[in-house]
C-alpha positions in Angstrom: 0.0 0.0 0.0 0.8 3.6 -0.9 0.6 6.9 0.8 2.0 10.1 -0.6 1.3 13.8 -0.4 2.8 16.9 -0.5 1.9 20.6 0.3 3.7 24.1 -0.7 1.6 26.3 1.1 2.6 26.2 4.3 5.1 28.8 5.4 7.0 26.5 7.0 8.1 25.8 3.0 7.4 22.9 1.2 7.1 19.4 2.9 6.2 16.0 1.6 5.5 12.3 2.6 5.7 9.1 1.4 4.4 6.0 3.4 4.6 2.4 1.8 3.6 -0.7 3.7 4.0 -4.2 2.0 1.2 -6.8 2.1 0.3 -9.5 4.1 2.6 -12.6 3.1 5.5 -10.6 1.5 8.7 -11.6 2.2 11.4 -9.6 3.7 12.1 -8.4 7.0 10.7 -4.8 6.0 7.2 -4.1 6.3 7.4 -0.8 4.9 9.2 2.4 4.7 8.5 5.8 5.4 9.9 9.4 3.6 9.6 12.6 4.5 10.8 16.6 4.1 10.1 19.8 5.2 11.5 22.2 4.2 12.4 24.5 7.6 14.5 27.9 7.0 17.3 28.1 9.5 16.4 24.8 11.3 18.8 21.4 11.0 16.0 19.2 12.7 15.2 16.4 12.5 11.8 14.3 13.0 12.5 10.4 13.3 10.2 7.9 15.6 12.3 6.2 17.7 15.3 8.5 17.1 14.8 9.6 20.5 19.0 11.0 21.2 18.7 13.2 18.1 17.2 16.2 17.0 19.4 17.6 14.3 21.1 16.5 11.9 24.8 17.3 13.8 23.5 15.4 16.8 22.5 12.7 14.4 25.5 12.3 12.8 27.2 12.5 16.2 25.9 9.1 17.0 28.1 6.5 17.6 26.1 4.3 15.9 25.4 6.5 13.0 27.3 5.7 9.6 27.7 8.4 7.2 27.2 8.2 3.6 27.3 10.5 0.2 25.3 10.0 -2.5 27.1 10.5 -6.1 25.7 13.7 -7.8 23.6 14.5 -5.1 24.8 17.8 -3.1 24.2 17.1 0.5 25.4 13.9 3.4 23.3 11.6 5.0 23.6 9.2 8.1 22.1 5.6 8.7 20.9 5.2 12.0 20.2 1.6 14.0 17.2 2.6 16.0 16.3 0.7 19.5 13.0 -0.5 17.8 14.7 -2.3 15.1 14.3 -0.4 12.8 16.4 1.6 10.7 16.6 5.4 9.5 18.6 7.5 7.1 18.8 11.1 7.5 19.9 12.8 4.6 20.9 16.8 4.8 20.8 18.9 1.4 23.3 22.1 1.2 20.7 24.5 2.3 19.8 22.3 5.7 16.9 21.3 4.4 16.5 17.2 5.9 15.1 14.2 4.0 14.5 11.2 6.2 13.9 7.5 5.4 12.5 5.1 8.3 12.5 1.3 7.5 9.8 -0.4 9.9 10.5 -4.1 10.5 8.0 -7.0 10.5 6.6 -7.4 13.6 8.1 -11.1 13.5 11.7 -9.6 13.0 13.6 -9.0 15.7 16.2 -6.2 14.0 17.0 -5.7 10.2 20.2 -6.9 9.0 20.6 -5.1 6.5 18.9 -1.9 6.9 21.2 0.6 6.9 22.1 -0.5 3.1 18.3 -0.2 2.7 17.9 3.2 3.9 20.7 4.7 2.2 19.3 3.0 -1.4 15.7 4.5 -0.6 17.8 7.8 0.4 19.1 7.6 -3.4 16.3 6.9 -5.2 14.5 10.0 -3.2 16.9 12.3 -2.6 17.2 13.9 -6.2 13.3 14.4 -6.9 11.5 15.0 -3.6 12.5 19.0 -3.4 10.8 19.6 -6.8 7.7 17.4 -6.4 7.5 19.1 -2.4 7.8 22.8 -4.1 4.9 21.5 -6.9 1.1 22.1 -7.0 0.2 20.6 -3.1 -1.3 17.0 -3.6 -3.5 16.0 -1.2 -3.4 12.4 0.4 -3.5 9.7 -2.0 -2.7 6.2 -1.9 -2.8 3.1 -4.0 -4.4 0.7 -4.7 -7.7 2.6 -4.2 -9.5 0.8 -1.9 -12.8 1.5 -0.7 -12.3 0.1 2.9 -9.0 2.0 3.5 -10.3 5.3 2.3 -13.3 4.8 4.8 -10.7 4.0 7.4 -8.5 6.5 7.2 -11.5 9.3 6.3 -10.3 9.6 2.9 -12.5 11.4 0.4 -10.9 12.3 -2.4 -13.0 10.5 -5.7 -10.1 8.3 -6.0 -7.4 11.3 -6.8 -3.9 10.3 -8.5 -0.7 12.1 -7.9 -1.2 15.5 -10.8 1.8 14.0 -12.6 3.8 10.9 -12.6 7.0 10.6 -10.1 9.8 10.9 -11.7 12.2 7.6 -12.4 15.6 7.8 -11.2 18.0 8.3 -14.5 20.4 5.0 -15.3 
């Protein structure tokens, strides 16, 4: 399943999230990943469940468990993060501050991850190069696929079964 949204009206600046839960029966020890941004003038913070001894990114990156990481031809350093859930985070800073963060959740029948930082980091990179121009885009409101009549009416979604305004952009070879 699919969440995604993203709003440049706010004067906070631009912000957008991305919520993707795998299906009952997948394998993997992932059940789903979450990114998001916001785009915060003059602030380094940073807004991770379960990241609990960081709230910027230099604290973040101060972690002795944190590993940092570039991305090549993307301006900007990240960190993956072993959280005390078992799950696993990237946070990824651009040149202007601005943060990008990743969670992995883990099955509830995993204990931790193995490899989750390498999974965070390659979400990182596939996200890292588009989200600031689809945040600073027309606002889309929540959306998610597949439509599903039971989950809108869970979650209070009534949107007449609204797709993103234009496609997401593939990452180049």
């Amino acid at each position: 399943m699919f969440f995604y949204e993203h709003n440049n009206d706010s004067s906070l600046g631009s912000s957008y999230g991305c919520y993707i839960y795998s299906f009952v029966g997948q394998k993997g020890e992932a059940e789903g990943f979450q990114v998001k941004y916001q785009q915060k003038t003059a602030l380094d913070e940073v807004d991770v469940p379960a990241l609990y001894d960081a709230h910027t990114y230099a604290e973040a990156a101060a972690l002795e468990r944190a590993t940092r990481f570039t991305l090549n031809g993307i301006p900007g350093e990240g960190v993956t993060i072993p959280l005390e859930t078992g799950n696993w985070a990237a946070v990824w800073r651009y040149p202007d501050t601005t943060i990008l963060t990743v969670l992995i959740k883990r099955k509830s029948d995993v204990e931790k991850i193995a490899s989750g930082g390498s999974i965070a980091k390659s979400i990182t990179e596939l996200f890292a190069p588009h989200v600031p121009q689809v945040a600073a885009g027309p606002t889309q409101k929540l959306t998610f696929y597949p439509p599903n009549e039971d989950t809108a009416r869970v979650l209070g979604i009534h949107d007449g079964g609204a797709t993103p305004l234009k496609p997401w952009p593939s990452p180049s070879p």
